[in-house]
C-alpha positions in Angstrom: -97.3 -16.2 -4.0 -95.6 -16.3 -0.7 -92.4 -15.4 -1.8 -93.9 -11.6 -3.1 -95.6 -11.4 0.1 -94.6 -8.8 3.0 -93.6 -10.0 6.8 -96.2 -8.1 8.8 -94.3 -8.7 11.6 -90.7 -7.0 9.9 -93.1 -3.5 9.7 -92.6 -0.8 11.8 -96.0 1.2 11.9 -94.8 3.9 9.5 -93.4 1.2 7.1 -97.3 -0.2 7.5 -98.9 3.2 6.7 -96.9 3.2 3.5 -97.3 0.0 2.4 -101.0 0.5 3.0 -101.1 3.4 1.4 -99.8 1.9 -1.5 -102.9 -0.3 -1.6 -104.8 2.5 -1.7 -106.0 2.1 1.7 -106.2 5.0 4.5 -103.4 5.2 7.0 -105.0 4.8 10.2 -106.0 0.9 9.1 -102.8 0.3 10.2 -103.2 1.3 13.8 -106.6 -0.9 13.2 -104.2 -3.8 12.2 -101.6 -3.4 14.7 -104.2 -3.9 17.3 -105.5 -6.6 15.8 -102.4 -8.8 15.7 -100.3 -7.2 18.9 -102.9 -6.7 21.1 -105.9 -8.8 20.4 -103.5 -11.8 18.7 -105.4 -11.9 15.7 -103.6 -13.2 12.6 -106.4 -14.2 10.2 -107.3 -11.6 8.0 -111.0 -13.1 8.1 -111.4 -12.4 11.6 -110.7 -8.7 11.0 -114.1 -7.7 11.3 -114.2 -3.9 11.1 -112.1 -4.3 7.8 -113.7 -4.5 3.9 -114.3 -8.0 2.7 -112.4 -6.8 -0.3 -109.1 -5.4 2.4 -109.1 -8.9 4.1 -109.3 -10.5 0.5 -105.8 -7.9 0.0 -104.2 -8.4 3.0 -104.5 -12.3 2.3 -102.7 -12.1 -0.8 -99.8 -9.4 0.1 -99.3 -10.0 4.0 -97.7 -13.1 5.5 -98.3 -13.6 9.1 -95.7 -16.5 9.7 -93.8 -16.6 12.7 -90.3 -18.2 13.0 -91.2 -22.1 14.0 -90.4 -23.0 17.6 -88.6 -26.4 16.7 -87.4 -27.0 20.5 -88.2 -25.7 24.1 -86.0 -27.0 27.1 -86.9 -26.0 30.7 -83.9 -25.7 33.5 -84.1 -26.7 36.7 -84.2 -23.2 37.5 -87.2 -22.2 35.6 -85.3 -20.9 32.8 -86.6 -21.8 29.3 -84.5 -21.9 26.0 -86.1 -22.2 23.1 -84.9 -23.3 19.5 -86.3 -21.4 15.7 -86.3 -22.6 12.5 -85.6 -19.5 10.2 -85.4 -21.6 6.8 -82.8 -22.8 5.1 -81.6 -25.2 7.6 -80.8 -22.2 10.3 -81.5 -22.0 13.7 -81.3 -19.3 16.8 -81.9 -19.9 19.9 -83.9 -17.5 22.4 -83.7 -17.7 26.5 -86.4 -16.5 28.9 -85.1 -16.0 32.2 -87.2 -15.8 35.7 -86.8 -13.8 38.7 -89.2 -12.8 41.5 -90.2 -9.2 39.8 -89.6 -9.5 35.8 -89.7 -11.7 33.2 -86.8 -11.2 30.8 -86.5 -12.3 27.4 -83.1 -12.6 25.4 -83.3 -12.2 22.1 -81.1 -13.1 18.8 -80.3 -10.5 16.2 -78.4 -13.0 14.0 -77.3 -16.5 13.5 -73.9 -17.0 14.3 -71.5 -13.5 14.7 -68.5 -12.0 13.3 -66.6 -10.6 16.2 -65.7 -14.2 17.6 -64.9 -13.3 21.2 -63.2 -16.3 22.6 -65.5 -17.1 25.4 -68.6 -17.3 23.5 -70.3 -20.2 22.4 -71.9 -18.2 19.7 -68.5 -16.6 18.5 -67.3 -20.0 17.1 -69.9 -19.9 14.7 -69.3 -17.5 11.7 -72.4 -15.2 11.1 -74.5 -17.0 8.6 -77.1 -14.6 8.5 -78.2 -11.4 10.2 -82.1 -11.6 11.2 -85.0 -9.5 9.7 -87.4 -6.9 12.1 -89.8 -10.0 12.0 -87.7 -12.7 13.0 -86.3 -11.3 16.2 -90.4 -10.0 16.9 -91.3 -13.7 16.4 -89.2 -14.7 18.7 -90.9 -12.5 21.2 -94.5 -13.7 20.0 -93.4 -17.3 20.2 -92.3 -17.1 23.9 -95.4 -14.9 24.5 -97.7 -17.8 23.8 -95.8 -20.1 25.1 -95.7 -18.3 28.7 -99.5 -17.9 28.0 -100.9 -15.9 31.4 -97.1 -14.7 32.2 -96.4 -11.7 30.9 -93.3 -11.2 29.3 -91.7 -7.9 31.1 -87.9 -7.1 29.7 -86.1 -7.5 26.8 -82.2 -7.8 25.9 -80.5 -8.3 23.1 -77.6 -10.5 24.2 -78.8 -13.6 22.4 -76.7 -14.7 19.5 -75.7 -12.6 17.3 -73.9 -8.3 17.9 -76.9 -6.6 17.8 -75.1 -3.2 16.4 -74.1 -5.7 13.5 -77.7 -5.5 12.4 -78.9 -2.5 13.5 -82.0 -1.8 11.0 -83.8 -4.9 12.0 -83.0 -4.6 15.9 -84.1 -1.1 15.9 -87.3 -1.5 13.6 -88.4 -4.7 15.9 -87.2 -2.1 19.1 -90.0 0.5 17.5 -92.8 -2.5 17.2 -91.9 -3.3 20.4 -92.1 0.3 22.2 -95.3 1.0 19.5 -98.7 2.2 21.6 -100.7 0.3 18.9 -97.8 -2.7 18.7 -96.3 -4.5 21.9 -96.1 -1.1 23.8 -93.3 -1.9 26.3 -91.1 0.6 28.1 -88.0 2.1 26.7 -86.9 1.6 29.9 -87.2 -2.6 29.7 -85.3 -2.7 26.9 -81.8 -3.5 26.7 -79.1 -3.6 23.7 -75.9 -5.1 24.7 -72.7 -4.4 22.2 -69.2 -6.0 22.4 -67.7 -2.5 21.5 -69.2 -1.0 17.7 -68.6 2.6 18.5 -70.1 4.4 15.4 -73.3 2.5 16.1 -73.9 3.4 19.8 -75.8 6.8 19.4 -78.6 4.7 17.6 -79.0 3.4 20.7 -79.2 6.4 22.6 -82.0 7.7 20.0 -83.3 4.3 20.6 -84.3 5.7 24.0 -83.0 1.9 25.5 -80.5 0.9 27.9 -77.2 0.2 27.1 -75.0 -2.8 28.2 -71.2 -3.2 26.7 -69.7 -6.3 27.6 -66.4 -4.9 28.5 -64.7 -8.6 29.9 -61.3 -7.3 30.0 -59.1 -4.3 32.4 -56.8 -3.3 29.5 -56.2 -3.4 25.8 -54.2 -6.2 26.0 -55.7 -8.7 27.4 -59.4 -7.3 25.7 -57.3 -7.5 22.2 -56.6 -11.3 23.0 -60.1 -12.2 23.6 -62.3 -9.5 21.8 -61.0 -9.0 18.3 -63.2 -5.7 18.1 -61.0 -3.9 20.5 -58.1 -4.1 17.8 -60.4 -1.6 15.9 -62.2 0.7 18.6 -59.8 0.2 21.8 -61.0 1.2 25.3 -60.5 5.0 25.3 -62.7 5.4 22.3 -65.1 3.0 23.8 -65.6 4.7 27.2 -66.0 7.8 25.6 -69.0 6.9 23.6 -70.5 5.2 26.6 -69.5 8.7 28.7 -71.3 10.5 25.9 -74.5 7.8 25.5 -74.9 8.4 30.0 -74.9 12.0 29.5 -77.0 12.7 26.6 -80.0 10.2 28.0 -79.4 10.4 32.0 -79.4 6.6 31.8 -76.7 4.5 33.6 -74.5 2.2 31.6 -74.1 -1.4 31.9 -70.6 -3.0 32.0 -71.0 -6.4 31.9 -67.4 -8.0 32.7 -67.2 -12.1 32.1 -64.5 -13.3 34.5 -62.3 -15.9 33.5 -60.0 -17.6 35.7 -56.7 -16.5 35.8 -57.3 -14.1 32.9 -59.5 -11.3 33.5 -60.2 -11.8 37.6 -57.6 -10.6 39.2 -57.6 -7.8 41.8 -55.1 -5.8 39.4 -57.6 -5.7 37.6 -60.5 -4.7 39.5 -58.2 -1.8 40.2 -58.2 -1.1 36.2 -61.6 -1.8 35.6 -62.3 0.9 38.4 -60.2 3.4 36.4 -61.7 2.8 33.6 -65.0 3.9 34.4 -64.6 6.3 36.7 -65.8 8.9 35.2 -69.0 6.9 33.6 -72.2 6.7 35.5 -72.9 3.3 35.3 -73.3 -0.3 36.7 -71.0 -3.5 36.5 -72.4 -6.9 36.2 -70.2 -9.5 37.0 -70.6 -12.6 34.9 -68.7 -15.8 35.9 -67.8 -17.8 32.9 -70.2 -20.4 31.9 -68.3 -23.2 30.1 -69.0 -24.7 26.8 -67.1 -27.5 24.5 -63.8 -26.6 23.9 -64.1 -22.4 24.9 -60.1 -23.1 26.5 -61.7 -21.1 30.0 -62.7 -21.9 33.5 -65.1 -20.4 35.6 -63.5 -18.7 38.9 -63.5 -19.9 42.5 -66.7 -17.9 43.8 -63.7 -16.2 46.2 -62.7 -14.9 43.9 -65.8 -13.5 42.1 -66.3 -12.0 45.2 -63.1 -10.5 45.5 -63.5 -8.7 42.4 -66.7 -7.8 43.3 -65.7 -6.1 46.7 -62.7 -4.2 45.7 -64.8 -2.5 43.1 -67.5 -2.0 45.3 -65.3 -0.2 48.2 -64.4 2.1 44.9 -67.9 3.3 44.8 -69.4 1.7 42.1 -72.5 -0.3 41.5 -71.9 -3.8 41.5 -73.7 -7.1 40.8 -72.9 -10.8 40.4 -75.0 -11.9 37.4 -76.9 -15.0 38.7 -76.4 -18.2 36.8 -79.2 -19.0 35.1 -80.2 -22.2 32.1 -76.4 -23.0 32.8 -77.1 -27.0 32.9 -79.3 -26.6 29.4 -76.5 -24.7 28.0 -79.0 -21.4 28.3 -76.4 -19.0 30.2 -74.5 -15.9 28.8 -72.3 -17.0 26.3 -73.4 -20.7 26.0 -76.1 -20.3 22.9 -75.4 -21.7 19.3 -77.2 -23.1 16.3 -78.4 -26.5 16.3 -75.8 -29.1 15.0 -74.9 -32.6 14.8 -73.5 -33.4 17.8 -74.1 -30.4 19.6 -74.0 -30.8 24.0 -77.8 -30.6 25.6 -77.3 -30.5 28.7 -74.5 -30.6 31.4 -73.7 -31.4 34.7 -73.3 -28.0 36.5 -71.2 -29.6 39.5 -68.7 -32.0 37.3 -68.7 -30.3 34.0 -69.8 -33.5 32.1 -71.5 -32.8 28.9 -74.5 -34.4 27.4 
């Protein structure tokens, strides 16, 4: 039975209207759904009340309302919480939710493991296993929603595990449930997909209406080569020409996110590149100080020099921010998330290193 049965939560509202309709029932039951389940958090078809006896009866046998099972939950001493998901067949993705003192920011996996294997990321050492349905990356949301119970959950971005423009039907159905007036009915605006450079697949985003972010971790071709296989295939002109063209069609500003690694990508040279670059962009830079994990063959930069980097780019005119450090001791931090596996580190000691 449950194997012929549809994820309600992998529907977009016009994929619900046709599957309805296909039951013979009238469209506008599923606005009437929606709200049940997104906004009243109703999941039992027998608690439906304004629907038939004989719909509730249907919707029992052809609807599963499963969410992805929250296996694990560790808490930071910062507040941060990272949670764990079974997804079946002995796979796992984790999910972060990260506090500040105005928003609430979940980040989200599209997929377990990833195929671009950027050398500084955690995730990157583990081949992609499988890409995530519409419903698993929405349960993630619901899960954390729950869990947070009176906090509300205010942003989204999709920097989890997993390139989200590697699985861009499922990140952009579960962007429309999310952005739905009947479904979880958040800003475009509070959404953000993150890319390590797929090209042909940014203007989904812009038609997404959501912000950008391109983790661009590297002043040249070279050096971005070495640690960011992609580049071989879409190098940095091509790149900054779709995010030119992405900031001009929507208004919106781009994100560069840039991971400094010492001795590799933080020097002041190449501030000066970065700068050139984007010069012509309008955008932001976040600053991301590597965040270590077993065996990545990096270490994170003396905060001198993060600042450095950080001031001869911002006497250049641009926008700049250090990304705060968040989840970094329950290995929660950009870059640091992977499947569960035997052996895998917990936890570390932020100010020795030591894993555990």
């Amino acid at each position: 039975m449950e194997s012929t049965q549809v994820d309600f939560y992998s529907l977009t509202l016009p994929q619900l209207r046709t599957f309805l309709t296909g039951l013979g029932k009238e469209k506008f039951r599923a606005q009437q759904l929606y709200k049940w389940v997104y906004e009243k958090n109703v999941t039992d078809p027998e608690m439906m009340t304004n629907l038939s006896k004989d719909f509730r009866q249907s919707l029992m046998e052809r609807v599963t309302f499963k969410l992805p099972e929250m296996v694990d939950r560790r808490i930071s001493v910062d507040g941060t919480r990272k949670y764990l998901f079974d997804i079946g067949n002995r796979q796992t993705v984790e999910a972060v939710m990260i506090p500040s003192d105005d928003r609430m920011t979940l980040c989200l996996s599209s997929e377990v493991g990833c195929n671009l294997a950027c050398k500084f990321c955690f995730t990157g050492k583990q081949k992609l296993k499988r890409r995530l349905t519409a419903g698993e990356i929405v349960g993630q949301f619901l899960q954390v929603k729950m869990d947070m119970g009176e906090t509300r959950l205010s942003n989204i971005v999709f920097m989890g595990m997993g390139e989200p423009l590697d699985n861009t039907d499922a990140v952009f159905d579960a962007i429309e449930i999310f952005k739905s007036d009947y479904g979880l009915n958040l800003s475009r605006k509070k959404i953000t997909v993150s890319t390590s450079g797929l090209v042909p697949q940014i203007p989904l985003v812009t038609q997404s209406g959501t912000r950008l972010a391109v983790s661009l971790n590297a002043p040249n071709d070279e050096i971005r080569n070495e640690i960011m296989p992609i580049n071989k295939k879409y190098p940095l002109k091509v790149l900054m020409e779709a995010c030119r063209e992405h900031a001009n069609t929507t208004k919106d500003l781009v994100t560069f996110e840039y991971v400094l690694l010492k001795d590799v990508t933080d020097h002041i040279d190449h501030a000066e590149q970065v700068s050139q670059l984007i010069r012509n962009i309008p955008c932001k830079v976040n600053l991301i100080p590597f965040n270590e994990h077993p065996d990545s063959g990096y270490q994170r930069p003396s905060r001198n020099k993060v600042f450095q980097f950080q001031k001869r780019l911002v006497d250049k005119g641009f926008h700049v921010t250090i990304r705060r450090t968040m989840g970094r001791d329950i290995f929660a931090a950009c870059g640091q998330l992977t499947s569960q596996y035997k052996g895998r580190p917990q936890q570390q000691n932020v100010s020795t290193g030591v894993l555990g």
